[in-house]
N, C-alpha and C positions, 0 to 999 in steps of 0.2 A: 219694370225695366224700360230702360228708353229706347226709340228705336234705334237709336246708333249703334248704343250697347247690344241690344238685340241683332244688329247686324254683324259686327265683330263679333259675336259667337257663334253666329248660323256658318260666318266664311272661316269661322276652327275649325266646326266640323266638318264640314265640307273639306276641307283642307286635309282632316285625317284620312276619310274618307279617300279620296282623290290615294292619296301616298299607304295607303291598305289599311287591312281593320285594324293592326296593330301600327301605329304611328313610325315610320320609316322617314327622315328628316333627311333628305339630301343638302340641306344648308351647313349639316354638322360634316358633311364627307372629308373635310379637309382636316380637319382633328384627328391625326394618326402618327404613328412614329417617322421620326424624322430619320433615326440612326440608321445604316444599314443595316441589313442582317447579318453580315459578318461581326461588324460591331455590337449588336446583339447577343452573339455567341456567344463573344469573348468577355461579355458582361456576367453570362450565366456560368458560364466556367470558371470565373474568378472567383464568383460567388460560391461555387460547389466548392473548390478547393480552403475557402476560407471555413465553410460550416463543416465537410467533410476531411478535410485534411487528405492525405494519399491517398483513401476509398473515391476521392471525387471522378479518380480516372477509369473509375466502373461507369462513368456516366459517357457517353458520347450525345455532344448536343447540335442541334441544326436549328437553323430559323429559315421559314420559308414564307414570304409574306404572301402570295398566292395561293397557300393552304387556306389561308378565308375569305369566301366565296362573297359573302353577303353584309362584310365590316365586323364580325364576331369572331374572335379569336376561338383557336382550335388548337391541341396538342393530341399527339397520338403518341406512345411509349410500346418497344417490341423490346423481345430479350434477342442475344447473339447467339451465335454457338459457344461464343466466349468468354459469357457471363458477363458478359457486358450488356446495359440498358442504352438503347439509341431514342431519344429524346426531340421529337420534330414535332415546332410548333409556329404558330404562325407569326408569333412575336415574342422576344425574350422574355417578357413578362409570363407568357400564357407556358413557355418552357417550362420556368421557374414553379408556377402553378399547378403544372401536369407531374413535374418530378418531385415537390411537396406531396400532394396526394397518394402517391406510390411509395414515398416513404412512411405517410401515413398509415394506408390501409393494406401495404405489403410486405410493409420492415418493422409496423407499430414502433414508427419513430414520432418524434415531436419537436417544434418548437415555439418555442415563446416570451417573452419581454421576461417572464420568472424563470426563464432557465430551458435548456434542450434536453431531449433525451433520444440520444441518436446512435446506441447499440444496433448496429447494422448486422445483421446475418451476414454469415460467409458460408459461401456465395450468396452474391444477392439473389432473392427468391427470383423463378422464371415468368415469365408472361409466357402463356399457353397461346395467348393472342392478341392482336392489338389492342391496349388499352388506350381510349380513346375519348378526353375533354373537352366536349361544348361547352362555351361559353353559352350561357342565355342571355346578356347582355352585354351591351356594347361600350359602356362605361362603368366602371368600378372606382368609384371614387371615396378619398380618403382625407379627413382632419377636418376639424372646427376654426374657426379661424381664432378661438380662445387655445387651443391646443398647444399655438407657438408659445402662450403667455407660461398654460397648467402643468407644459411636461417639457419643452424644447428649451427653455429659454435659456438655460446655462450649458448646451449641447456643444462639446466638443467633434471633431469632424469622426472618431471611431466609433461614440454612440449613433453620431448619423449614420455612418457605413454599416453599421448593425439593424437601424430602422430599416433603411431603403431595401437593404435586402429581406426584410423581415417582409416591406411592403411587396417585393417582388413574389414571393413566398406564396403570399396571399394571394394574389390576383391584382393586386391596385394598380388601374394603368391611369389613373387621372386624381393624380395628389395635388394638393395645394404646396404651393412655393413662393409663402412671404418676406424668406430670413433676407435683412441685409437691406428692405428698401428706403430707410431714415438716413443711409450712406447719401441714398440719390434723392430724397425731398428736400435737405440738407444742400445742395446742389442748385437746384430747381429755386430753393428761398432765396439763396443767393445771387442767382442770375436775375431773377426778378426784383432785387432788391433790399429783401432786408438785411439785419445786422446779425450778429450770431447772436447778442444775447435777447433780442426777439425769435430767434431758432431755436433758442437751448432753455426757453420760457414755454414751449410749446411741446415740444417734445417727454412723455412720460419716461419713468423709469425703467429698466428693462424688464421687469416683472409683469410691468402693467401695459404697454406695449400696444396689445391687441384692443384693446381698450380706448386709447389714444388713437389707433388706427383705424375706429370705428366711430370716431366725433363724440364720443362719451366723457372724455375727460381728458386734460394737457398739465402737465409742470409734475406731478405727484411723482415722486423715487428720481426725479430726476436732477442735474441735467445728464443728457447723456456725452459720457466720453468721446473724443475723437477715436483713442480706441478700442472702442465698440462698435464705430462704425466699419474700421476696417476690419476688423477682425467679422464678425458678418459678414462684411462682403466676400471675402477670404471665403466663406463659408459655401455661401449661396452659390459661387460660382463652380466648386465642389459638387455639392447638393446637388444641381440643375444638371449636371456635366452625365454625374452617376443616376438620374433619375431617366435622363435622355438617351443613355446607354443601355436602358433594359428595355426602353420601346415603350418607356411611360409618354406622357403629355402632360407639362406641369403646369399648374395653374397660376399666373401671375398678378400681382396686386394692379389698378388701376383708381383713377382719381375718385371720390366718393362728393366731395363739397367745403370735406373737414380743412378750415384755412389755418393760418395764426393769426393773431390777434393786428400783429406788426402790418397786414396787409393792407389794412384802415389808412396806414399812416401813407401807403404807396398809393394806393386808390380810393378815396374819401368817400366817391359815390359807387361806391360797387355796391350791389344788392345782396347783403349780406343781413340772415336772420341770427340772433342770438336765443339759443333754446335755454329753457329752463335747466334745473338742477337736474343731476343724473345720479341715482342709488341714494342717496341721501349724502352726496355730496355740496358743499356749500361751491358759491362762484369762483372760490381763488385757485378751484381744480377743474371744477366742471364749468355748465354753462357753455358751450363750444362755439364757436363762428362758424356757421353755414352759408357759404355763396352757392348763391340760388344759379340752379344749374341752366338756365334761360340767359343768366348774365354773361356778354359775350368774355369774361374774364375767365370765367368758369371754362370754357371752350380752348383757352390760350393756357391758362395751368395744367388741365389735365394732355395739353399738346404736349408741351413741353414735358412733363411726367411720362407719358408713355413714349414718348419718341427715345427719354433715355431707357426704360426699364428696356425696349427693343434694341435699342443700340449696344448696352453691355450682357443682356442678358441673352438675346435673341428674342426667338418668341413660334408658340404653338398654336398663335391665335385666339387663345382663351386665356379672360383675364374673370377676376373676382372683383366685385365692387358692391359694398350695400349703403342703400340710403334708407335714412330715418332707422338704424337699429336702435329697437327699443326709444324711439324717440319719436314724439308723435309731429308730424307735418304742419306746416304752416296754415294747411289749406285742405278741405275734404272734394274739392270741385274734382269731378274727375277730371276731366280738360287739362286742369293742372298739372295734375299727376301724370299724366300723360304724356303733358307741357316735359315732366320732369325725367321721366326716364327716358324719352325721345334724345334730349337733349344731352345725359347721361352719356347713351350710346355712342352718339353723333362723336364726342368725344373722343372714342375707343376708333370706330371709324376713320377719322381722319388720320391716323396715325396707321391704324391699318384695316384693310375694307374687307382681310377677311376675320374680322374680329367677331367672338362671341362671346356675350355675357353670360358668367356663370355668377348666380345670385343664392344667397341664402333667404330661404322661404322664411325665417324667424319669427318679420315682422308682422307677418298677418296672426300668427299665432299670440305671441308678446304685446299685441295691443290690440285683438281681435274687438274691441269696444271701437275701437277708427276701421279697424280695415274690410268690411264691407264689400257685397259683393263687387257690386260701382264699383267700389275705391279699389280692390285689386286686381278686376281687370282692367281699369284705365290705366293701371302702373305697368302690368303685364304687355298691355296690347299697345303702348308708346314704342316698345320695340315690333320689329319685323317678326311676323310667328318662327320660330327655327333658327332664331339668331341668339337666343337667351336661352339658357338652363335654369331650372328652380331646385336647388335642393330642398327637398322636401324634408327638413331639418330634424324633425323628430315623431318620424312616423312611425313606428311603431305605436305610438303611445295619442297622439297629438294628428293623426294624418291631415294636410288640408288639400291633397288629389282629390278626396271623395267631397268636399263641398264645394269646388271649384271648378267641377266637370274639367278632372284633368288640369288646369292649373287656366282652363279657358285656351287651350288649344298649346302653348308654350310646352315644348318637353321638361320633366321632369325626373330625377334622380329617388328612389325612396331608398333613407336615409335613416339609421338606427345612431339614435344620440347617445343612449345610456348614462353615459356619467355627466353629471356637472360637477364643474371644479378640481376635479381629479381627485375628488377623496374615494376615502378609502372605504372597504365596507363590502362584504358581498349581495350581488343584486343581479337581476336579470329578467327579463320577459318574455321566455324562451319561447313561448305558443303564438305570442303576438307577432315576433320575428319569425316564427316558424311559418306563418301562415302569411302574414301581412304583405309580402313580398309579391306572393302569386294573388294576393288581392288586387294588388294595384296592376298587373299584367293584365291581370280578367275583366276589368275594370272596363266598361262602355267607351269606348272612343277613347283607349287610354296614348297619354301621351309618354309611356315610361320609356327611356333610354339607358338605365342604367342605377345601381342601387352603390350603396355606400355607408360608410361608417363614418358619425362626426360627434365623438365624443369631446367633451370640453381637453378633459385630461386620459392619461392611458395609463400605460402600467397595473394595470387591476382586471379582475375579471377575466383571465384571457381566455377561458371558455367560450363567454358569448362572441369574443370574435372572431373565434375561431368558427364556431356556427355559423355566423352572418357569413363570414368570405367564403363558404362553399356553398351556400346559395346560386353563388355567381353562376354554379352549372349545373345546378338540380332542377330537373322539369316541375318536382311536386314536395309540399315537405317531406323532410323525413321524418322518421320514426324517431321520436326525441327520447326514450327509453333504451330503446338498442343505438344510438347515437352514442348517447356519453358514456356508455356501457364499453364502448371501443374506444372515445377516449381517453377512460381511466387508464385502462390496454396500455394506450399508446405514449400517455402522461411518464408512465411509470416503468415502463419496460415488465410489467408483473400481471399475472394472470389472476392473482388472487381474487377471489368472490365479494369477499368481503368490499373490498375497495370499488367494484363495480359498483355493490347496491349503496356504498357510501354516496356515490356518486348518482345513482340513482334518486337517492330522498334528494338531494342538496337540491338538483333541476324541478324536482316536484315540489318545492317549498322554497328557499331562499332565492331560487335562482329564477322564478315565475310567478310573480308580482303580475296580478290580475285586478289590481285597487285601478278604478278609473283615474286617468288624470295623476298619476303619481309619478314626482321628478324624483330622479336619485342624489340627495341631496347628501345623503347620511343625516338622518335626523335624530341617532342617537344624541341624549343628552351626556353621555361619555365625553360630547366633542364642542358641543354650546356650553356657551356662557350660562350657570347655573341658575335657576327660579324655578317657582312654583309652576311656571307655565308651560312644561316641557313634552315636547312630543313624544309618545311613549309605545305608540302605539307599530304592531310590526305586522305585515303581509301577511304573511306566513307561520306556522307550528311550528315553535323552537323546540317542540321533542322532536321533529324531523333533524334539526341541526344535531341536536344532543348525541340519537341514534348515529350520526354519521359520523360523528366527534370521536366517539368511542371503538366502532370500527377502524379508522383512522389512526389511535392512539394503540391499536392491538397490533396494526397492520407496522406499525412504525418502526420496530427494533430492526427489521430485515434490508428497509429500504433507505434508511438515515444518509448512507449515500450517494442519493438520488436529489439533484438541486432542487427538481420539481415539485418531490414528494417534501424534499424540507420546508420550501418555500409552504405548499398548502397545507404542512402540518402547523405552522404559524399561522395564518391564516384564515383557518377555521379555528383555531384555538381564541385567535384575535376575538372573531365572531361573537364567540359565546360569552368572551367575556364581556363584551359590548353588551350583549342582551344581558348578563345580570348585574350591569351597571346601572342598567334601567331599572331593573328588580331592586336593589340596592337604593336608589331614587326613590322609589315610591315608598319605601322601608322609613325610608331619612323623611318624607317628606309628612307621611301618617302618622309619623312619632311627634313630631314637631305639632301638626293640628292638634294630637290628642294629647301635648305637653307630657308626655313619655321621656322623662330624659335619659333611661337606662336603655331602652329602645333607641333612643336618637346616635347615644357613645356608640352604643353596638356596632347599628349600620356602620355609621359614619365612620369608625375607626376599623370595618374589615376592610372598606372604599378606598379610604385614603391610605393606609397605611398597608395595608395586603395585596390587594386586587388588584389597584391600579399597578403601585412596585411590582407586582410579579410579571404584569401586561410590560412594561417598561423593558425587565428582564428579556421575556422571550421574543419584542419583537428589537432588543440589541444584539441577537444572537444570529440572526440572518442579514446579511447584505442588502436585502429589495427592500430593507425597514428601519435603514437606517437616517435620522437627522442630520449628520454629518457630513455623508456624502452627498444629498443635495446644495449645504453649506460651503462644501467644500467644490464645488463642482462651481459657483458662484465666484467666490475669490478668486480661483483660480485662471480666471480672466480679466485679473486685474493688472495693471502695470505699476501701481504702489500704492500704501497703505487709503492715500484718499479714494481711489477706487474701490479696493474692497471692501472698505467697510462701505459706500454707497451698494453695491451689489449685497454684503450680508445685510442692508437693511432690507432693501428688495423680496429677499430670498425670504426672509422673517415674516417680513409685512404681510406677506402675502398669503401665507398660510395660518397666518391672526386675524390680525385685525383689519384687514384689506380697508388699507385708507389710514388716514393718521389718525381717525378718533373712533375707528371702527363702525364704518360705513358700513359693512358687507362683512360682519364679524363675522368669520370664522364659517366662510363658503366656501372655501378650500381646504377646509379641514385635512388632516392627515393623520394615521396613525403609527408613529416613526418612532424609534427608540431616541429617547432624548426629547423629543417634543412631548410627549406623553408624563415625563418624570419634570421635567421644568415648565409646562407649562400648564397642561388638561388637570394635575393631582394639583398643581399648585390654587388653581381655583376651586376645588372640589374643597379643598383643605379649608380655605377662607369661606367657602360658605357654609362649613358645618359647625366649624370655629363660633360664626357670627349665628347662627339657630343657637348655640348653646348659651353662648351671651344672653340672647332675648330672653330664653327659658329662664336662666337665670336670673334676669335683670325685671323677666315680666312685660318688657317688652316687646311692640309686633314686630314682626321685620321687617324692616324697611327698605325694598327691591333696589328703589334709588342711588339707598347710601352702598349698597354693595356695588352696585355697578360702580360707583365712582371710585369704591376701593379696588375694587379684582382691573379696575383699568390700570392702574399702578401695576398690579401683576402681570396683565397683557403687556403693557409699555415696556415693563421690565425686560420681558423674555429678549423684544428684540432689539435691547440696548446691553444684555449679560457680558456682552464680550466672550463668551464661554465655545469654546472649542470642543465639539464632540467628536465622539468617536465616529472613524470611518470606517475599519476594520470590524467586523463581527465579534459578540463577547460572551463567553460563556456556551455552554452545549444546549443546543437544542434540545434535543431527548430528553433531557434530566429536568430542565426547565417545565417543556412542557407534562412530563410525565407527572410533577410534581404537583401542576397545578391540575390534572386532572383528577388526581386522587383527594386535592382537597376540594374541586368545586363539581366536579358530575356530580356525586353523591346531592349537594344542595340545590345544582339545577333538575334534578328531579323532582323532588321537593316542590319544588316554584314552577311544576308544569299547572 
């Protein structure tokens, strides 16, 4: 270590040290709700009356921002004499937070992205005595900056009014709030300069978005509409309005380097690097233009950027900005680096001096071959210590607090990724979460401020985030058996036993994935592009799923009316049959080595012709699984036929073949009724099709010539023109009843 470097981490610790054992940043004190507490109020109230309808006036709510003493929000909840709950919290969000939890473990209510279950007692149960919500931390922050691209991107303003409160629910007072800002770079190109069709060359499609807003690639699904833009901004300014009225602090984009091309033609000598390919994209999408943040250009774009983002949107002082995602730097010098994010900063600064950078920790992780001790604290310590946040992007799994001594003195967020791409699939690392949290608190000179969720996409899972967000106030883990033993309770409004221990196996196996180093990709080959080469392998005892499956399916006649319970009876049905598509794979794939052709028909025609169809069947029968209504959620923002079909290519693309040639096949996999029957069976079909040919023809098989053929079947899907259903089809019950009487009996068998 050099002595410089040695010196900038003796003056972190000292620094912690100095400010108490557990890192206390008075540089963040100004990051707090802006609304009044009145305005607060009236936020949570609105919200009560929306989730609870006439029961919401059992709630009487108060915000009193002097209830937290030390910047950590606090709720306390009493009964009346009148069966009323009086709800006093230190900020709307921390209300919302305190009156969730009481309906959780008072009313065994729930809710979640798959549905509520909000059978309230009458009278509301009493409080004997005050019940009372410390926060443990001071920031609870929410979303991936892929998140906009995997689950928002065709959001109209009532799914967001159902998030935000969802976010409020949870505890989130520090969201990110990207939607709408391609309105104002769009702006900013043109004050500076260019022309639109250098604008509308640059700018990605709305799918791919976060993507383009991270220097990774330009022009792909796009150009984008004029109205797109407004309609965004429409949005954002909504968004920020209801985000600011719960007593959140939203997080706003700021300039990163990513230019367009066009800017060459305005400034010939600007120092400007052109990076390599990105995912296996060729140059006519990727390749990006980075002006080097030293260049005083750089300094006058990101002026001009943030002066508007503060002018129409306001601002809380904290903005998001990353450089080099997944893209490796010009230069390993620390000095540089230094050079770079000083520079960065400076930018954010001048526009406002009480600005703080909130960064994704990603890149040390994604290219951990460059980033180096050196290298990231020279990145780190170019900012002032207390003026940057690092989300710790995927610590559960990945932490880089503990090889960083704390990130080298900068606060940091520990942050639970769980999903990439928003696919589907159930997964979980519930002991890692459980525990990892109070790691990083305990943690030697730690610099944690606050923990967070930043999955790529959502809608899945909502167990584990429903774990993570009550972290926010548990001193120690908990007991993750009697845990979801009361969430079943509270999932389903039913006491049944059964459903407990269902719920039991599923967190002891599916749902706590203990494989070092393992991203939730979905690596079922259900959902990849068929070959010999497919990952098969699973964390966890599928006779633990089986067992659960079954219970589950006994438990089901009673509860069919329950959204919850329908939704996870689809969903672990999904499951299994995922695992013996893999069974089925290996079936197809052993017949075929040992030239079995009556072996090979077999598999191959229960796969295609049964299995898959009846998976097709049961997940068109519920609404959260449907293809159509993400299809239709896409057009539906269009202003005539050339918009929509740009947006349904979008919406297609992206859950395919991500890229026009299939860059990032099928990373965002889904499993939707209608994508499942047009597309997943449609290649399964062509590759059983083409093993029989060989067999028959004596022929090997040749990996190449199929890929070029099933790309015709990917192309296909997102050029069908086919209008699926949005409406749910067919009874669940029946569906799935059906298929369990003909496949438990054979996933026994294949334990």
């Amino acid at each position: 270590m050099s002595i410089r470097n040695g010196c900038s981490l003796l003056l972190a610790v000292v620094f912690c040290l100095l400010v108490t054992a557990q890192c206390t940043f008075h540089t963040l004190d100004h990051l707090k709700p802006k609304a009044s507490d009145k305005t607060q109020e009236i936020a949570v109230v609105e919200m009560l009356e929306r989730l609870l309808g006439n029961r919401s006036t059992e709630f009487i709510v108060s915000v009193n921002r002097s209830l937290s003493k030390d910047g950590l929000d606090v709720c306390e909840l009493r009964s009346t004499n009148s069966n009323t709950i009086v709800a006093t919290g230190s900020s709307g969000v921390a209300v919302a937070f305190g009156i969730y939890n009481y309906l959780k473990y008072k009313c065994n209510c729930h809710v979640s992205w798959s549905g509520d279950q909000l059978d309230l007692p009458r009278p509301l149960p009493k409080l004997t005595d005050v019940l009372r919500f410390n926060m443990q931390h001071r920031f609870r922050y929410y979303q991936n900056v892929c998140t906009v691209s995997y689950s928002y991107v065709w959001w109209a303003w009532p799914r967001w009014e159902r998030e935000i409160d969802w976010m409020a629910l949870n505890g989130i007072n520090l969201p990110l709030a990207f939607t709408g800002q391609e309105a104002l770079w769009q702006e900013v190109y043109r004050a500076l300069g260019l022309n639109q069709s250098e604008i509308e060359e640059f700018f990605s499609g709305p799918a791919f978005l976060a993507w383009n807003r991270m220097g990774n690639m330009f022009k792909f699904g796009g150009p984008l509409p004029q109205s797109w833009h407004v309609n965004q901004l429409y949005l954002q300014f909504k968004i920020l309005a209801r985000m600011r009225s719960f007593g959140m602090i939203p997080v706003l984009p700021a300039f990163s380097g990513n230019i367009p091309k066009g800017i060459f033609r305005l400034y010939p000598r600007a120092n400007v690097t052109r990076l390599g390919p990105w995912a296996g994209f060729n140059c006519s999408f990727s390749c990006s233009y980075i002006l080097d943040p030293r260049d005083p250009l750089f300094l006058q774009i990101g002026y001009l950027y943030l002066s508007q983002v503060v002018k129409l949107f306001g601002t809380d002082h904290i903005y998001n900005t990353d450089t080099f995602n997944e893209m490796t730097p010009p230069s390993s010098d620390p000095a540089y680096l230094s050079a770079i994010s000083r520079s960065v900063f400076a930018s954010m600064t001048k526009v406002d001096p009480q600005a703080i950078w909130l960064m994704q920790g990603w890149l040390f992780f994604s290219d951990a071959g460059f980033w180096k001790p050196a290298q990231i604290q020279a990145l780190l310590h170019g900012v002032p210590l207390g003026r940057m946040i690092v989300l710790d992007l995927f610590a559960e799994t990945e932490p880089i607090f503990s090889y960083t001594q704390s990130f080298y003195g900068q606060p940091f967020i520990w942050c639970m990724l769980h999903n990439f791409g928003g696919s589907s699939g159930l997964f979980g690392t519930v002991e890692s979460i459980n525990s990892g949290v109070f790691k990083a608190l305990n943690f030697p000179n730690s610099t944690l401020v606050g923990i967070g969720m930043t999955p790529e996409g959502i809608e899945q899972n909502a167990v584990v985030y429903e774990l993570m967000s009550e972290l926010a106030w548990r001193k120690e883990p908990v007991n993750l058996s009697e845990w979801v033993s009361l969430y079943a309770v509270r999932r389903y409004g039913s006491t049944q036993e059964s459903l407990t221990t269902a719920w039991r196996l599923l967190f002891a196996s599916v749902y706590n994935c203990t494989v070092p180093h393992y991203r939730n990709h979905n690596h079922s080959p259900l959902v990849h592009r068929p070959s010999f080469h497919m990952n098969s392998a699973l964390w966890y005892d599928p006779a633990d799923l089986y067992k659960a499956w079954k219970l589950i399916m006994e438990a089901a006649p009673s509860l069919m009316s329950k959204e919850t319970f329908r939704y996870d009876l689809v969903d672990v049905t999904r499951q299994v049959l995922q695992v013996l598509t893999t069974s089925f794979y290996q079936d197809i794939a052993d017949a075929f080595q040992n030239k079995k052709m009556a072996e090979l028909l077999a598999a191959g025609g229960v796969l295609v012709y049964d299995l898959l169809p009846e998976l097709n069947h049961l997940l068109s029968s519920d609404r959260h699984f449907l293809l159509g209504t993400w299809l239709e959620q896409a057009q539906s923002l269009a202003l005539d036929e050339k918009e929509a079909q740009l947006y349904d290519m979008n919406a297609r693309n992206q859950l395919t073949l991500w890229g026009p040639s299939g860059e990032i096949l099928d990373y965002a996999n889904k499993e939707w009724g209608g994508l499942v029957e047009d597309y997943y069976t449609q290649r399964w079909g062509l590759f059983v099709y083409m093993l029989v040919e060989c067999l028959n023809s004596g022929q090997p098989f040749n990996q190449t010539a199929f890929n070029q053929a099933v790309f015709q079947v990917e192309k296909g899907f997102i050029y069908n023109g086919r209008r699926y259903p949005t409406k749910p089809q067919g009874d669940t019950y029946e569906i799935a009843h059906r298929i369990f009487l003909k496949y438990y009996p054979l996933a026994l068998k294949r334990v």
